[in-house]
Each structure stands twice: as C-alpha cells, then as structure tokens.
N, C-alpha and C positions, 0 to 999 in steps of 0.2 A: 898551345898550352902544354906544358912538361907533364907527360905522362905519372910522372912521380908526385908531381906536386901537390898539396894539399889545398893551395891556396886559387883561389877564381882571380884576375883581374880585369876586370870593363873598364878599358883604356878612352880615352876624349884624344883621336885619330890626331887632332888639330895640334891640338895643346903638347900632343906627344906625353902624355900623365895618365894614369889611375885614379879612377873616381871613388873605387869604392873597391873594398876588397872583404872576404869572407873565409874565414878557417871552419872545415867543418871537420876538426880530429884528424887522430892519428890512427893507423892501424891499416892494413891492407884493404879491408871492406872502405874506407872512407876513399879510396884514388880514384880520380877522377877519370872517365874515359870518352867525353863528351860534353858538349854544352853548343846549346842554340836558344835565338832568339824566339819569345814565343809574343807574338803580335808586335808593339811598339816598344811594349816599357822591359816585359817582366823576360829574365834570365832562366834556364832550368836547362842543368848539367845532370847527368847521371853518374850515379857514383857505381864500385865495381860492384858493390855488394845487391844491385840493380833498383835501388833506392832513387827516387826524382828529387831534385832540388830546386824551389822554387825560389829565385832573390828578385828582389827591388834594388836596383840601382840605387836608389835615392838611401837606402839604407844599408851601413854596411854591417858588420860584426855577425849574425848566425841567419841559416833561408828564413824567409815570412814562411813557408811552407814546406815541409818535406811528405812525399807521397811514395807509401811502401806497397807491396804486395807479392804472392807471393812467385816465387823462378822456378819453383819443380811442383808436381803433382799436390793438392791438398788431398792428406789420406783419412784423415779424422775430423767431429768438429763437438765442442763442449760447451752447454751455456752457461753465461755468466747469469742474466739477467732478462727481460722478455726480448729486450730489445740489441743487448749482446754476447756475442759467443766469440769462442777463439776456434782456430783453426790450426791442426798440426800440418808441417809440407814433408816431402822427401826427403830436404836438404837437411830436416832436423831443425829446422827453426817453427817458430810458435806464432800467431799473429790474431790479435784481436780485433773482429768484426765489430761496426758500429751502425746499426742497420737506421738509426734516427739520420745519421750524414753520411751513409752512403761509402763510408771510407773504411781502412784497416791501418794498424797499426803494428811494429813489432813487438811482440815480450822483449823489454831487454830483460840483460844477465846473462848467464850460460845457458847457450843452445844445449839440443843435443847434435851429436856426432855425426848422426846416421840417422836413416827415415821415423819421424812418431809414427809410433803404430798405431796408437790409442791413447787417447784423452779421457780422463775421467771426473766429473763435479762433483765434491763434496758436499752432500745435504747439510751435512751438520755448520761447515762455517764456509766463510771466500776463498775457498780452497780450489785447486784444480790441478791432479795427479799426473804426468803423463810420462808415456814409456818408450823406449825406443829401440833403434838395432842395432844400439849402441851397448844395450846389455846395461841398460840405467834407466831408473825409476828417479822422476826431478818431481821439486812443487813448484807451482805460479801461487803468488798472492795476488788474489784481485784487488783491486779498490772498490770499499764499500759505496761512495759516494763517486767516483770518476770511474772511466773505462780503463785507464791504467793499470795494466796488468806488469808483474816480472816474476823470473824466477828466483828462488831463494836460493841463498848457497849451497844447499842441504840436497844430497844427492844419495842412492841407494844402487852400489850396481843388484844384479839380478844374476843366478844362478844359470841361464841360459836365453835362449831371443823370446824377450815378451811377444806375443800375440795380440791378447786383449786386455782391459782393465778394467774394473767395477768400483766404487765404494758404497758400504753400507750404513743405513742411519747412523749408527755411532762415528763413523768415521773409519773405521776400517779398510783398508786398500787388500784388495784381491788382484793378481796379476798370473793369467795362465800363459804358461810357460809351452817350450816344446813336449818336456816329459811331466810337469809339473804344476802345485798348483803354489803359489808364495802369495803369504799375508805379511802386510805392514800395518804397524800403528805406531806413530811418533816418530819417522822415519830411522824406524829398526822393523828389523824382520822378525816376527813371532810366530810362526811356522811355514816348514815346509812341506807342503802335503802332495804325495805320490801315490795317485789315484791309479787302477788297473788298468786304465786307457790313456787315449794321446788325447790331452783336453785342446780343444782349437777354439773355443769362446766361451764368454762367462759374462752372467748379470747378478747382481746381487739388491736386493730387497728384505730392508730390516733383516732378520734373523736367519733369512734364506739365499745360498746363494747354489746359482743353477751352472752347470759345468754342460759346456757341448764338446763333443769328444766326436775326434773321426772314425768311431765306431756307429754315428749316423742315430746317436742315443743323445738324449738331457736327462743328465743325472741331477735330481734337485737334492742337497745337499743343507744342515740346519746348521748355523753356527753360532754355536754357547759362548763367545770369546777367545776360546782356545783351542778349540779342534772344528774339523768339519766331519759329520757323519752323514752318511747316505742314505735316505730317509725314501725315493722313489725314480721310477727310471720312467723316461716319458719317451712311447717311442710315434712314429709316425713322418720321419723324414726320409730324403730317397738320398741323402749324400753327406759328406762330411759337415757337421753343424757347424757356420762359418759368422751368424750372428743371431745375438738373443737378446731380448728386452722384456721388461714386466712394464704391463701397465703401470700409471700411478695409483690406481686405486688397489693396487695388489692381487688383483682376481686375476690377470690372464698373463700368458706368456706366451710372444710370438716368439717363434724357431726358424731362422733363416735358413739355407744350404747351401752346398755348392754345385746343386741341380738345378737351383732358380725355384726352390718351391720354400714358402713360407705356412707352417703348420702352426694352427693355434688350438694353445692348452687352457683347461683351467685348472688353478692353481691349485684351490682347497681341494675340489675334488679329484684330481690326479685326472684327467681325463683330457680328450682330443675334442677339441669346438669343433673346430674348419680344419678342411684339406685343401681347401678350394683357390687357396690364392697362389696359384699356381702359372702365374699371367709370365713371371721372368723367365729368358730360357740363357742363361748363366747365373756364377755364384750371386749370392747376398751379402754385400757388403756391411750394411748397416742400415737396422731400424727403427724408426722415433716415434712416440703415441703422441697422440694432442693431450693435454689437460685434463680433458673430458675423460679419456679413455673410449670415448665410441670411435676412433679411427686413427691409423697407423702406416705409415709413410717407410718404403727400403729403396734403398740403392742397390742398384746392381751393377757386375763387372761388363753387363750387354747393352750401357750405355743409358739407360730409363731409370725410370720412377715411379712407383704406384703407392696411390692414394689407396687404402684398404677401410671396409664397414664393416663393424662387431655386429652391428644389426641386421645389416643387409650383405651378407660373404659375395652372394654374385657379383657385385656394384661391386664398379673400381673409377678411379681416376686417373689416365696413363698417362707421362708426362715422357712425351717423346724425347728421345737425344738431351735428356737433361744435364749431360755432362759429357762431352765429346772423348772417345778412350777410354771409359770404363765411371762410370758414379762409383765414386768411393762411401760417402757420407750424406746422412738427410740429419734436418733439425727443424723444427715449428719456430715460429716466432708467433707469439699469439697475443695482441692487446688489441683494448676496447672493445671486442668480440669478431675483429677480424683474424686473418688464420693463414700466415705467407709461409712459405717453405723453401727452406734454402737448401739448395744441390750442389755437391761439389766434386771433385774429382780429376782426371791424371789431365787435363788443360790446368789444370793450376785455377780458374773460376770459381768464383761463385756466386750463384744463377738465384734469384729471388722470384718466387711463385705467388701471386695470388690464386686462394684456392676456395671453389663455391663448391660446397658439399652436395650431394643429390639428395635431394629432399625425404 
C-alpha cells in the first residue's frame, strides 16, 4: 500500500482485480500506515492520526466502524450526562466517553494546539468550555439527544497559559491564569481580575467563586456579574492549592495541594471540617463529589485514587495504581443508584470503578 495513499484496496489474488475499495478523506491525520486482516472477513488499517478502521469487504464506500482513542496523556475529564463525559488529552484533542458502549469518540472541528488543561460544564445549557496551552479558551456543543459532541468556530485566546476553568450558574466562564483571573460571557472577555497572589485553581458556585493560589490560601471571592470581591480567606493547606471543588449542594469545599493533602471547608460558615484526608503523598490533580455530596473522589500525580466520607473523614476507599504515571482526573458516573468512577491520566486510559461505599 502507498504510503500516501488514501485509498484501501482488497484485491481477489486470482482474478488479479479490486473488490472493494474505501476513501476515508483527505488531510494528513487520514494516511494510512497499516492494515491487517482481523479473523476471516473484517479489514482494519490504522490511520496516522492513530484512528482504527474497521471495513467489510462486501461493502465498499466508508469503515462499518471507526475506533478512536486517545495517543497522549488524558489530563481533564467533563460530564455531559450520567452516562457521558468528554475527555481532554495532551495532544490538544477532545474525545467523548460513552460509558452505555464502552467506546469514545472524537470532538470534531478545531482542536486545540497544545495540551487541555481543563474542561469545564456548563449548568445553565449543553455547553462545555475548555482551555488549553495554546493560550485559547474553545466551546463544544453537545448533543442534547445523541453523544455527539464538536467544537464551535468561536474561539477566545487568553492573556497568558490557563491553568484551571470553572462556570457559574448563569453561565459565566472563569479561567485562572498564571498572574490572572479572566471572565467570559458570550465568548467575550468581561474582565480581567489581578488578584495579589499567583492563583493556580478555581471553582465557582452560583455567585461564589473560590481562587487557590500558591500562597497555599482559598480566597472565596462573591461575584455580582461584573467584578469579583474578596469576601474570605480559607486557610488550612500545607502547599500550593492545585485543586478545588464545591459540593453540589453548596455547603462544602474540598481544597486539594501539591502536598497530597485535601482539606475540607464549610462554606457558609468560613470554617475547616477535616484535615484528615491526608492519605495522597503527591500533588492533587483533580476532585469530584457524588450527587449526594456525602463523598468525594481526587486524583493524584502518585498514581491513586481515594474514595473520601463527609460522615465518616477516617474511612476512605483507596484505589490502587488507578492510572499508571500520575492520575490526572476522577468523575462519578451515577444511575439507577449505582456509583462507578472513572480514572484517568498520563497512560492515556481510562479505568471504570465499581464502587461499594462503607456503610
């Protein structure tokens, strides 16, 4: 097969002829650089962009089946729906999980350039933010009824390399920056706020959104629409705060680091829950709450996973080597009142947990 060529042909040796032939596009990501038989019937060539293509001989014109996933690190992961979420990688491409089959899918449209850093879900509609090291803030439109996700034309770059990303009930995009904090709405920029510290993570909930800074502080911050004001400082971490999440019912905030200790606040009353989950010994990549809010799930860069109790701090659930080379990302998957958790990180995997709570 010519290296260049776009085109597959499964020749009849005898006959000396082409039975069936297949174009799948143009473009460098589509050349081909392999194809083998897979049992009797079925054909599957890989293309550059590391894509499988599955043909039936007896059918020519596009695969019966293309099987994507992703070729560098997954460093993010954002839900769509209970049952799917998307995934950012290194390469700067997007890929939507589909945990009912088992399979993934890519965003089309425009990648980004350079690694996602962060993914963010829009409450208010089928939105999903994300940013990268490319110095651009993109959107995905989901499909409200299918898993089809892509990107939209509409792109924002960013004032310097995003870090983290949040949105708030209204819809509002927060993106902290290295020196910086940048709000979008409508993909325009409606401020830029230069807080007195180096902010390195942010969550935001309805009218609040919380600033972790490598000053080893959570600055909870109130925002009216148009400004952010500092409203309380939360302290109780041993390193630079590298991830933060609110419950969904808005009472608590856990505070990740880059010590491996996760500290939990409550919200109204400005105060410290727990110190005690303290189980990782590297940074905290990223935290997820269940539903419920009685229990909360981080990744860490020292390859684990823990299961965390609001009820019970001692209790934990440790998920050994959940992601070989560093967990980047956790997410819940939670229907009919079971409770799976997805891990992912620098193997490019991602690892699905059945999880039984301790009583």
């Amino acid at each position: 097969m010519d290296l260049k060529c776009l085109t597959i042909v499964p020749g009849d040796v005898e006959a000396q002829k082409s039975v069936a032939t297949w174009k799948l596009g143009s473009g460098v990501d589509n050349q081909q650089v392999g194809n083998a038989w897979s049992g009797e019937r079925d054909i599957v060539s890989l293309s550059l962009s590391g894509s499988l293509n599955v043909f039936d001989p007896r059918r020519s014109g596009v695969p019966s089946r293309t099987l994507n996933a992703p070729q560098k690190a997954v460093t993010s992961l954002a839900p769509i729906s209970s049952t799917t979420f998307l995934g950012g990688t290194a390469d700067g491409r997007v890929l939507s999980y589909l945990y009912d089959k088992g399979e993934s899918e890519l965003v089309t449209g425009t990648n980004h350039s350079n690694l996602v850093s962060d993914l963010a879900s829009s409450p208010k509609d089928s939105r999903v933010y994300s940013v990268g090291y490319d110095d651009c803030v993109r959107e995905i439109e989901v499909g409200v009824s299918t898993a089809g996700a892509s990107f939209t034309p509409s792109s924002v770059s960013t004032v310097s390399q995003p870090k983290s990303a949040a949105v708030a009930s209204d819809g509002t995009l927060f993106v902290a920056e290295i020196n910086s904090v940048e709000v979008f709405r409508s993909n325009q920029r409606v401020l830029e706020h230069r807080p007195s510290f180096a902010p390195s993570a942010l969550a935001a909930l309805e009218g609040i959104v919380a600033l972790g800074g490598e000053d080893q502080k959570v600055h909870l911050n109130s925002w009216d629409g148009k400004t952010l004001t500092e409203t309380a400082v939360l302290e109780g971490n041993k390193g630079v705060i590298s991830a933060l999440a609110f419950s969904p019912d808005g009472k608590m905030l856990a505070s990740g680091d880059s010590s491996g200790k996760i500290v939990l606040f409550d919200v109204k009353e400005q105060k410290l829950i727990t110190s005690r989950w303290a189980f990782h010994t590297a940074r905290i990549n990223s935290i997820a709450w269940t539903s419920d809010s009685r229990h909360c799930a981080s990744a860490s860069l020292d390859t684990h996973a823990y299961i965390w109790s609001v009820a019970k701090p001692m209790r934990n659930i440790g998920i050994k080597n959940a992601a070989p080379g560093g967990a980047n990302a956790v997410h819940w998957l939670e229907k009919d009142g079971s409770a799976n958790l997805a891990t992912t990180g620098a193997d490019g995997c991602v690892r699905l947990w059945a999880i039984k709570f301790h009583e």
